[in-house]
C-alpha positions as CSV (number, residue, x, y, z in Angstrom):
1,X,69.6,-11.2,34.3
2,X,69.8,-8.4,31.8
3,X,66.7,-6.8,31.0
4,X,65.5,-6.8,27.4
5,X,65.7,-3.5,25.0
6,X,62.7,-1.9,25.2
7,X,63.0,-0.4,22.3
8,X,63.8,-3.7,20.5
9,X,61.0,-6.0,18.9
10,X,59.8,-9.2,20.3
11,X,60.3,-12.5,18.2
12,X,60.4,-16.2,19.1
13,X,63.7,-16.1,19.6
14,X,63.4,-13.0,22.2
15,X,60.2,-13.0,23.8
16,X,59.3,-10.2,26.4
17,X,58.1,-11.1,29.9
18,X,54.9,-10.3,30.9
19,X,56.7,-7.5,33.2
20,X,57.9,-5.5,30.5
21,X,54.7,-5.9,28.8
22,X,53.4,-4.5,31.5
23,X,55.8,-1.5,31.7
24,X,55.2,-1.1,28.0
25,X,51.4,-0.7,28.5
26,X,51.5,1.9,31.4
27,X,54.0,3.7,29.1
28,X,51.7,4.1,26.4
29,X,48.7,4.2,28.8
30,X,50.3,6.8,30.3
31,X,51.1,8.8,26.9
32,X,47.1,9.6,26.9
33,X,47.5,12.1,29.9
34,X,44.6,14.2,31.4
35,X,41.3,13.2,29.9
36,X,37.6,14.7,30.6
37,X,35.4,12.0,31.0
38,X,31.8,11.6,30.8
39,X,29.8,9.0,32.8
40,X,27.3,7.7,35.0
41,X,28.4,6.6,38.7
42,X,27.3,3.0,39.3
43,X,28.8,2.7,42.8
44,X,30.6,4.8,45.4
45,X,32.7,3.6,48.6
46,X,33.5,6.1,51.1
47,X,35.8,3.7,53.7
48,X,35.7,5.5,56.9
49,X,38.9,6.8,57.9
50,X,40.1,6.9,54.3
51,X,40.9,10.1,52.7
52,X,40.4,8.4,48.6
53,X,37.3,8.0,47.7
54,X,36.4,4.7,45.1
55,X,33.9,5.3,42.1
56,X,32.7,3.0,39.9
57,X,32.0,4.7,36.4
58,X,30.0,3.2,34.2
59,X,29.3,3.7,30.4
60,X,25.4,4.5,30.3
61,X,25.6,2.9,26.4
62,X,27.8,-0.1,26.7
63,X,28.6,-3.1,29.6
64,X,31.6,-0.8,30.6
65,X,32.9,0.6,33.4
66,X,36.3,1.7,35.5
67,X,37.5,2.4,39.0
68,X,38.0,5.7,39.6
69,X,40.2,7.0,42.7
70,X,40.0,10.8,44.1
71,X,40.6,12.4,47.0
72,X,37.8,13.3,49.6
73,X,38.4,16.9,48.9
74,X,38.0,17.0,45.2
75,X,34.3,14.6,45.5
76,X,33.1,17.0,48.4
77,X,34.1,20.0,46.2
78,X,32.7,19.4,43.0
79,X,29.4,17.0,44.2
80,X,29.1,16.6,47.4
81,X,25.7,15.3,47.1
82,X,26.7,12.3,44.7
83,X,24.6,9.7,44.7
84,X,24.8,6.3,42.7
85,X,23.0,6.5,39.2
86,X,24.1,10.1,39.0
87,X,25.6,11.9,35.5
88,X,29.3,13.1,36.1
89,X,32.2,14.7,34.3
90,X,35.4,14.6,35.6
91,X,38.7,15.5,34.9
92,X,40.7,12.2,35.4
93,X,44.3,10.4,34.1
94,X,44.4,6.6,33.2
95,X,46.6,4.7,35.0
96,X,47.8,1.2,34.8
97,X,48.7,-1.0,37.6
98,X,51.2,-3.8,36.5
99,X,51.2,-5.6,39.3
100,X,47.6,-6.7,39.1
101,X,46.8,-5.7,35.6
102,X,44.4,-3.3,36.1
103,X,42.8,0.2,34.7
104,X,41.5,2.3,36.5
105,X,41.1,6.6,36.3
106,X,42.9,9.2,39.2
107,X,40.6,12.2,39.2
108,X,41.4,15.6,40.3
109,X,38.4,17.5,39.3
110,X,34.4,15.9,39.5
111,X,31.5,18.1,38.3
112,X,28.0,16.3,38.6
113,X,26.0,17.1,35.7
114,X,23.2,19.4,36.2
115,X,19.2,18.8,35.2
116,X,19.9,22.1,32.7
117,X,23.4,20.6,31.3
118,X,21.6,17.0,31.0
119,X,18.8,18.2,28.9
120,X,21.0,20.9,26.6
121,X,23.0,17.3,26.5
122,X,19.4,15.6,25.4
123,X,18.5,18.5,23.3
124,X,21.9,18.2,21.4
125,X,21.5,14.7,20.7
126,X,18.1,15.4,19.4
127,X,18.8,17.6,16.9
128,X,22.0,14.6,15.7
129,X,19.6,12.1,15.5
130,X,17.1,14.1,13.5
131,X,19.8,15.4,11.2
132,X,20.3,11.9,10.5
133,X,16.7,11.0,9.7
134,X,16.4,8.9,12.5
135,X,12.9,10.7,13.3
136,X,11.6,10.7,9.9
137,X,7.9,9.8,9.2
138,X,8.1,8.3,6.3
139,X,10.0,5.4,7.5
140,X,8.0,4.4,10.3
141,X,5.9,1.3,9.4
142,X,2.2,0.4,9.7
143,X,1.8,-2.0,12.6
144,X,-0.2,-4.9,12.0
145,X,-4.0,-5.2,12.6
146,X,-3.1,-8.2,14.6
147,X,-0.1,-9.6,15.3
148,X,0.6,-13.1,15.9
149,X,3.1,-12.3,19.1
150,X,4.0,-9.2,20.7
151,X,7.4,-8.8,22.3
152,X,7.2,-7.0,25.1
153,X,10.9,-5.4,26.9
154,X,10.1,-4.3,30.5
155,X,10.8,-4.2,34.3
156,X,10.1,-7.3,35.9
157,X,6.5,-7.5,37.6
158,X,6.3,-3.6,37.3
159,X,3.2,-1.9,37.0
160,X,4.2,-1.1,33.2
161,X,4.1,-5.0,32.6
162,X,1.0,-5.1,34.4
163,X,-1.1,-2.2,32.7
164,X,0.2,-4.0,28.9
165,X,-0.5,-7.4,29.3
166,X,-4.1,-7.0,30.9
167,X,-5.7,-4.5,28.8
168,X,-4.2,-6.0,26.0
169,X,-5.8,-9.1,27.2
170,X,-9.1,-7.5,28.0
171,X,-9.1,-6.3,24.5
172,X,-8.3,-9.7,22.6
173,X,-8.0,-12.4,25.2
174,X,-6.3,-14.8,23.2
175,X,-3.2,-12.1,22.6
176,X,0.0,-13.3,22.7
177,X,3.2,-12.3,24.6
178,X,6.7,-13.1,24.5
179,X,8.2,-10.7,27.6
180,X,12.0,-10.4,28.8
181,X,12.4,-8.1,32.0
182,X,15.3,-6.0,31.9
183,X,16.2,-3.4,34.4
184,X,14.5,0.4,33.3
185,X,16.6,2.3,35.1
186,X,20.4,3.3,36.4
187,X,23.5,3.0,34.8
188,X,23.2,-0.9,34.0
189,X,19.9,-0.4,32.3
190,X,20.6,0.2,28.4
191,X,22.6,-2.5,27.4
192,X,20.2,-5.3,28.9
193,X,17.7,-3.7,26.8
194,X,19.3,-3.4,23.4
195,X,20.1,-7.4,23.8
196,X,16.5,-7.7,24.3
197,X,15.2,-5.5,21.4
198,X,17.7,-7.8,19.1
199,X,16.5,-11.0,20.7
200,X,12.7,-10.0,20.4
201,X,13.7,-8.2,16.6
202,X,15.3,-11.9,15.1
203,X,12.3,-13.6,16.2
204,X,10.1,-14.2,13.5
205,X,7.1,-15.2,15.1
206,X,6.9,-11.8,17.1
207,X,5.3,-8.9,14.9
208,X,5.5,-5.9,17.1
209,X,7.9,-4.6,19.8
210,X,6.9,-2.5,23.1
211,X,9.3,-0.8,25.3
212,X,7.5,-0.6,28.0
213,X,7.9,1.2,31.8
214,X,6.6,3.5,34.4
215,X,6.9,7.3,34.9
216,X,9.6,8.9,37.1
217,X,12.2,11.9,36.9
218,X,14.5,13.0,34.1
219,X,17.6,11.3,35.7
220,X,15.3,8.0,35.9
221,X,14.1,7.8,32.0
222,X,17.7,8.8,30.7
223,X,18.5,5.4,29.5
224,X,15.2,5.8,27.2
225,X,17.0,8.6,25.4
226,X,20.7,6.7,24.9
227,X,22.0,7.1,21.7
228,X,22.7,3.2,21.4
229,X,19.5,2.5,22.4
230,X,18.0,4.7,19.9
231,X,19.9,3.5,17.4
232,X,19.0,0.1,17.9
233,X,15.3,0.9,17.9
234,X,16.3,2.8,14.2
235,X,18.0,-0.3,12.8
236,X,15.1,-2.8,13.8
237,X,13.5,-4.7,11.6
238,X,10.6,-5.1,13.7
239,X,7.7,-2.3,14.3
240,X,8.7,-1.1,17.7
241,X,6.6,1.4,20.0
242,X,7.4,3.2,23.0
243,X,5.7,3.2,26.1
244,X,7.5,5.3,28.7
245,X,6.3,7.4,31.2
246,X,2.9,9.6,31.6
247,X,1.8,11.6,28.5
248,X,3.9,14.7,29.5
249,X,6.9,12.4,29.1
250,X,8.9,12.6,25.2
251,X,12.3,10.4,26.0
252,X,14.1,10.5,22.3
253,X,12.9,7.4,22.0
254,X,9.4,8.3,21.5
255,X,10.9,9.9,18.3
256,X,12.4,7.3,16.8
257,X,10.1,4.8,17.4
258,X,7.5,3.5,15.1
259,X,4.4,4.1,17.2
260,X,4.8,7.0,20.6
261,X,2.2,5.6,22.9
262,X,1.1,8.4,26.1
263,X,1.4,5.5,28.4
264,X,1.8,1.4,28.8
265,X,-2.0,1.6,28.9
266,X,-2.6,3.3,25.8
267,X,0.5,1.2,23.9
268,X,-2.4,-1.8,24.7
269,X,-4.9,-0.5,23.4
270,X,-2.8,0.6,20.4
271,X,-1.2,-2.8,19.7
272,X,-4.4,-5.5,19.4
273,X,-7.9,-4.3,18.5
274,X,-10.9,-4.7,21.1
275,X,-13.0,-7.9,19.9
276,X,-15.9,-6.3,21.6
277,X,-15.3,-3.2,19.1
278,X,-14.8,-5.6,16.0
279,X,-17.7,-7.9,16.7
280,X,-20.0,-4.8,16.8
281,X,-18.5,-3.4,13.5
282,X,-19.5,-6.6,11.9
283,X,-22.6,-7.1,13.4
284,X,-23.2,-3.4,11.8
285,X,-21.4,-4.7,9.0
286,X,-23.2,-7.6,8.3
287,X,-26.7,-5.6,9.2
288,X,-25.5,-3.1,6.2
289,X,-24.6,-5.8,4.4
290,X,-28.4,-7.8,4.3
291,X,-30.0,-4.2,3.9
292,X,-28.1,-3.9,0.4
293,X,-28.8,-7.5,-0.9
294,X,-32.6,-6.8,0.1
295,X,-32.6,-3.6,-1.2
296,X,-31.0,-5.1,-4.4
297,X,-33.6,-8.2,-4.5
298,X,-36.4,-5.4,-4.2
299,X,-35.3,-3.7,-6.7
300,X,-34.6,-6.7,-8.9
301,X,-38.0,-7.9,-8.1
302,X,-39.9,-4.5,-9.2
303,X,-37.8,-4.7,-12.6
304,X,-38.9,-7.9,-13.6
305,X,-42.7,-7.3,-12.4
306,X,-42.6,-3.9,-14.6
307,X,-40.9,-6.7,-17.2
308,X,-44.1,-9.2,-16.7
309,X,-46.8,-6.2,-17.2
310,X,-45.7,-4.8,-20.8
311,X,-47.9,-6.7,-23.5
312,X,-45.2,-8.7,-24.8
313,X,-44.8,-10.9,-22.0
314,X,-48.3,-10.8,-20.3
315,X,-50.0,-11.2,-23.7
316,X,-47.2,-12.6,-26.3
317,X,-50.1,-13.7,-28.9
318,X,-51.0,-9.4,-29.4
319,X,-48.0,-9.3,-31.0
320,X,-48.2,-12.0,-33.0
321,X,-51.9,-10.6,-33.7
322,X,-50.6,-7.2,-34.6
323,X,-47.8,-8.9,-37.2
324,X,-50.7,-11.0,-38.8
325,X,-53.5,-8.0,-38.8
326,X,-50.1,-6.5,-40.3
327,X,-49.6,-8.7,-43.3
328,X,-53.5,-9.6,-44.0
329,X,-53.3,-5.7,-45.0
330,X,-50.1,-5.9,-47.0
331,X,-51.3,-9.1,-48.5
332,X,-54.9,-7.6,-49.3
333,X,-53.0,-4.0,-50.6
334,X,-51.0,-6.0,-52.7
335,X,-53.7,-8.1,-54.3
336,X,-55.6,-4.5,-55.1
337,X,-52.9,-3.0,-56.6
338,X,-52.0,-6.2,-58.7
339,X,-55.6,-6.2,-60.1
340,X,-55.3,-2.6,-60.7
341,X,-52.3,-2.7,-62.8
342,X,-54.2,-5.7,-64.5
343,X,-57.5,-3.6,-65.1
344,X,-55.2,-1.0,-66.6
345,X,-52.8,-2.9,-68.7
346,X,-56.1,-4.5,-70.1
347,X,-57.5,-1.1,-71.4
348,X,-54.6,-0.4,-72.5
349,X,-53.9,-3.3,-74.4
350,X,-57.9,-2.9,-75.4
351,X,-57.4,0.9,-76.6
352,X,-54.2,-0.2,-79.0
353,X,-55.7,-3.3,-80.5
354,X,-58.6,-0.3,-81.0
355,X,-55.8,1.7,-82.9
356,X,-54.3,-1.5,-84.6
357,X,-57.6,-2.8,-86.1
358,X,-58.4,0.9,-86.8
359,X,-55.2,1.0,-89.0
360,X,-55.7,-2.4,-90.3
361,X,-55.8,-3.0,-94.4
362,X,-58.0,-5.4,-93.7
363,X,-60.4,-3.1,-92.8
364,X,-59.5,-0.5,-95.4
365,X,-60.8,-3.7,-97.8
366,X,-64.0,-3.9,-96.1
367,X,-64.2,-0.8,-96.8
368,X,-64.5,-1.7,-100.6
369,X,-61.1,-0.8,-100.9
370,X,-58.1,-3.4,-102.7
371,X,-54.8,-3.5,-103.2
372,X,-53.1,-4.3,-106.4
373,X,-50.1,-6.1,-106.6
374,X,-47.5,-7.2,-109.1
375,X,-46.6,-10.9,-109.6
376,X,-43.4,-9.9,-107.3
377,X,-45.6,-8.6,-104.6
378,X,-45.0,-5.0,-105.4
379,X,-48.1,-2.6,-104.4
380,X,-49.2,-0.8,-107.5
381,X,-49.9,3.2,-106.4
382,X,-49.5,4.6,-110.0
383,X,-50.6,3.4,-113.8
384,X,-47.4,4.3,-115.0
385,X,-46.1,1.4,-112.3
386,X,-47.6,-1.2,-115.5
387,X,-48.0,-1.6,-119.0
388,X,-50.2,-3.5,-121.0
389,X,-50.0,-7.5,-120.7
390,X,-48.7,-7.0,-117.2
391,X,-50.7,-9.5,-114.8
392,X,-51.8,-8.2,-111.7
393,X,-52.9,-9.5,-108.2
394,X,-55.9,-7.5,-107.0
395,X,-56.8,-8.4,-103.1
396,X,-60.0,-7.9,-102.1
397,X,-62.0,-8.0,-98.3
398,X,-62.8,-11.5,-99.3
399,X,-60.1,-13.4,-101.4
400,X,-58.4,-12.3,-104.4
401,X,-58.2,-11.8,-108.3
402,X,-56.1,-12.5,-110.6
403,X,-55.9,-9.9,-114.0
404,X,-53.5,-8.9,-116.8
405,X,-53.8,-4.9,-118.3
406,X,-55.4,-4.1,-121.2
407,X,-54.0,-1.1,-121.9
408,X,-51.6,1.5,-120.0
């Protein structure tokens, strides 16, 4: 059988067998060369006898992990105290195993990362995430006065479970929980915990989230500052607060979440209210409450007695007394001055008829006075107003004569 180009493509026509499929992936497998690789060590075999030691390195962020081969020498040179759940850099080719398919990493160099190197690692990834905003106060929210459901992410019947649920309960019995146990700790730890967060964030009747577990070393709180995991808690749409460790414990989770809690204990008391605390506040509330509208009645009360003791409502008829005594007087001025002006327009009246009778002819005549007239009613004041044969009206106080001249 000739073997295919390996340079040629596949088609229908010209398939490849799953041999050279295999050669073509350890070629370009193989293409990658020497690697440094980060990890942590899930699982190490040392087979008695055996001069290859077997690692299994996980991905502390993802469900990932490889087999890793290296000589005796090289582990017991660069960490000869390695232990499972331990952080490690190592210096390793991929390599690709056709006839089973498999990928696995050949080391020649292992370094197990320090406390120092893990927390310049920690302090570098701070600094990332808070570049990024992921630590900023002004986007962590309010959580609610009391929530519906609480969702709570931790180790199963750990002492963190047990410190949440009862003081939370002792606080507000009737509190609700919805709880998923992950592991806390090791390599396996971070992704179980990110499903949960997503599980416990697209559940709509749960209104807050606690990550919640005991103290313990650096190495054993490490998957509380993963970058997924922070992440995660970042993207959430769900208030989330973080309960790990004692007080003297900061994981970067503490910074990105939307409530730090010192411990599981204080996350309860920080998550529901304490009825005891709420009934007082409205027993003082409602005390407060009945002093005011008292207070206000009082008040209202003294008002409308003052109202009751002015004259106008304790003796309405004074005023109506006053308004009558009021216009009595105005009706009484008025009639005085009427019959004034009367009295004065009467001797007034009397003192010009005086004048007009005064200047009367008529009385001029009484005086033995008369007044001579011509036939057209002329008053004669001069002899030369006449001339002989002219008749004349003389009249006198009492009636009148008739007369013609004699002579002019």
């Amino acid at each position: 059988m000739n073997e295919p180009d390996s340079t040629a493509r596949s088609t229908p026509e010209d398939p490849w067998p799953v041999r050279v499929v295999s050669q073509k992936i350890s070629g370009w497998i193989a293409k990658l060369g020497w690697v440094w690789v980060d990890g942590q060590v899930a699982q190490i075999s040392r087979r008695p006898g055996s001069g290859v030691v077997f690692l299994t390195l996980r991905d502390p962020s993802a469900d990932l992990s490889l087999t890793v081969t290296a000589h005796r020498d090289v582990l017991d040179a660069g960490a000869p105290e390695l232990s499972e759940g331990a952080r490690v850099t190592m210096h390793a080719k991929p390599e690709f195993y056709p006839a089973r398919g498999t990928l696995s990493l050949r080391a020649d160099e292992i370094r197990q990362v320090g406390l120092g190197e893990l927390l310049a690692r920690l302090e570098k990834l701070k600094r990332l995430l808070a570049a990024e905003g992921l630590f900023a106060r002004e986007r962590k929210r309010r959580l609610p006065f009391l929530p519906r459901r609480i969702g709570l992410i931790t180790g199963r019947a750990s002492a963190a479970e047990r410190d949440v649920l009862m003081n939370a309960r002792r606080r507000w019995p009737s509190v609700d929980f919805r709880v998923i146990n992950v592991p806390v700790q090791g390599a396996t730890a971070v992704p179980p915990i990110i499903d949960a967060l997503k599980v416990l964030d697209h559940d709509d009747t749960v209104d807050v989230i606690v990550i919640a577990r005991g103290g313990g070393s650096v190495e054993d709180l490490l998957p509380f500052s993963d970058e997924a995991l922070c992440r995660a808690v970042f993207a959430a749409r769900t208030p989330v607060v973080s309960a790990i460790g004692h007080e003297t414990d900061t994981p970067l989770l503490d910074y990105v979440a939307d409530l730090r809690a010192s411990t599981p204990t204080d996350a309860a008391k920080r998550i529901v209210p304490d009825l005891a605390e709420e009934q007082k506040l409205i027993t003082h509330a409602r005390a407060r409450l009945d002093r005011a509208v008292i207070t206000l009645i009082d008040r209202e009360r003294q008002r409308i007695e003052a109202w009751r003791s002015r004259p106008v409502l304790a003796r309405p008829e004074v005023l109506l007394d006053q308004r009558g005594a009021e216009v009595t007087a105005l009706r009484d001025r008025a009639g005085r001055s009427l019959e004034h002006r009367l009295r004065r327009a009467d001797d007034a009246l009397e003192h010009t008829l005086a004048r007009l009778r005064a200047l009367s002819p008529a009385k001029t005549l009484e005086r033995g006075y008369a007044i001579v007239q011509r036939p057209d009613g002329h008053v004669v004041r001069s002899a030369d107003e006449v001339a002989a044969g002219d008749l004349l009206r003389i009249r006198l106080a009492e009636g009148e004569l008739q007369a013609a001249v004699v002579e002019s």
